[in-house]
Phi, psi and omega in degrees: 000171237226139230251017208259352197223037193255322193305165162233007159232180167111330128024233165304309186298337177302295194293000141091018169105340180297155188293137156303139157285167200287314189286356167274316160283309194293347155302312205273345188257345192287343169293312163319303171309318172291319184301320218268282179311351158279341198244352199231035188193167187323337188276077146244184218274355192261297183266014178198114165324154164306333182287298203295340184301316165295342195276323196294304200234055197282043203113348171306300187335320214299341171269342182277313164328300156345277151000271208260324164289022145293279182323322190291331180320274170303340166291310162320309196282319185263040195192356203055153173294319207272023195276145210220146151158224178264152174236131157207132149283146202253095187095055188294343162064232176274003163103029170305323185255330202249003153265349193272359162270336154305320212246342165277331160250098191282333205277346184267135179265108203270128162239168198215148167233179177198116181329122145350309225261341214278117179313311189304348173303352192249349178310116162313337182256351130335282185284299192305345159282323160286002147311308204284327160276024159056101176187129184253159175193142217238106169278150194194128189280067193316006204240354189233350187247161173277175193228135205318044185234146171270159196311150191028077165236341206243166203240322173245105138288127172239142175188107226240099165076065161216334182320296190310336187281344216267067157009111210286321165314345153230038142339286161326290179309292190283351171258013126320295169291334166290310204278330172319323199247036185253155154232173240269117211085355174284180190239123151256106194253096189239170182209151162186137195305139176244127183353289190284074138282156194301320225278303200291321169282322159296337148327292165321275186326309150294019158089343203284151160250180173274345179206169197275181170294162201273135162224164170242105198233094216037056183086007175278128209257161129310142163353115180272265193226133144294158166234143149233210208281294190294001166276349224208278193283002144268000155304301215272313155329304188299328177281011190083044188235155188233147197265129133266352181192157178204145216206144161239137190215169174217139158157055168246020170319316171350316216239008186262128184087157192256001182186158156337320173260356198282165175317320190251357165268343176248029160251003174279313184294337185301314172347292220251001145250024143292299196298334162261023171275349190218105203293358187263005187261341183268014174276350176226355166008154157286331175203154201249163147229108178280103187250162215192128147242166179254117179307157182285180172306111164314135176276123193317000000 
């Protein structure tokens, strides 16, 4: 990582404790993010020139770019920039979210798990980045182990596009465990793409599905099942959890079209500044993002 966006501190303190504005974290993460798929992922410098890499992944960042300033956003405002205790994500994958959350909350002392089967965990530059953000990290299957923390320990939890991966037969089991190892006033912050979106209801309508048949590649699944935002917020109600914020988004142009200039990408982008000039088109969003406290403990 580069050494203007690597720090973990300098951060909060610019802002004097106060939330970064959004459009100001997503300038400072979209490099992180690009670094990390360039150094943790198929793109590395032995099989794909610096040219193609840029040419190749060209306007993609922009749903992750997204996100992950959402999420940062949103953690910030209901926690403070200046908030200190434990952090973890939970399917942190190449670390899209969880150094730009390393580096926007400097004060959580951040850990991570991940399926076991991901190559790139072996990688050195797998562990010297996680070095460089003081972050720890646990390979780990979630959908069949409990996850290695003792009960209420952690003040923040993300857990980001992974819901949908999950085999609905253990839903439950991981989302227990997410709520177990959180403790009481803490925020649990999940996104996951949504069920009801316009993109997803037209799709129907055209006789098509939403999602492809399920595959599995070394025990890492595709798309399952959508949730949408109120299905997700009576899961997280039976654990004893409270909606604290709730965010609708469309901004997967990125991922639309063979190029930047192409036909369907720039009518996805047209989409989506209609939705944000007009809140009722964000009610079928493409993805949801979600903040959840854990209620205290009722007294015997």
């Amino acid at each position: 990582m580069s050494q203007a966006v690597s720090g973990r501190e300098g951060i909060s303190k610019s802002s004097g404790g106060l939330p970064v504005p959004r459009a100001e974290i997503e300038k400072t993460i979209e490099p992180i993010i690009r670094k990390c798929l360039r150094e943790l992922s198929d793109y590395t410098k032995n099989e794909v020139s610096d040219e193609a890499f840029d040419f190749y992944t060209q306007g993609i960042f922009r749903p992750d770019v997204r996100r992950v300033s959402l999420i940062i956003s949103l953690a910030q405002s209901l926690l403070g920039a200046d908030a200190s205790g434990e952090g973890l994500e939970v399917g942190s994958g190449h670390g899209y979210l969880l150094f730009p959350m390393a580096l926007f909350l400097p004060q959580v002392r951040w850990s991570a798990v991940d399926h076991p089967s991901r190559t790139y965990e072996r990688l050195d530059a797998f562990a010297a980045t996680f070095r460089q953000y003081n972050c720890q990290f646990a390979a780990l299957d979630i959908i069949r182990e409990p996850l290695p923390f003792p009960d209420s320990h952690f003040l923040i939890l993300t857990f980001s596009e992974v819901l949908e991966h999950l085999p609905v037969e253990r839903l439950n089991f991981v989302l227990s465990e997410l709520a177990r190892v959180i403790r009481p006033g803490g925020l649990l912050i999940a996104s996951s793409p949504n069920q009801a979106s316009l993109e997803n209801r037209l799709r129907l309508l055209r006789g098509k599905s939403i999602l492809a048949m399920p595959e599995s590649a070394n025990g890492v699944f595709g798309h399952i099942r959508l949730y949408t935002p109120s299905e997700m917020e009576s899961a997280m109600s039976r654990l004893g959890f409270s909606l604290a914020r709730c965010v609708l988004e469309s901004n997967n142009s990125g991922y639309r079209g063979t190029s930047p200039k192409s036909w369907r990408r720039r009518i996805h982008r047209l989409y989506e500044r209609l939705e944000e000039r007009f809140a009722i088109l964000r009610r079928v969003g493409d993805s949801w993002c979600m903040a959840f406290r854990k209620n205290a403990a009722k007294e015997a």
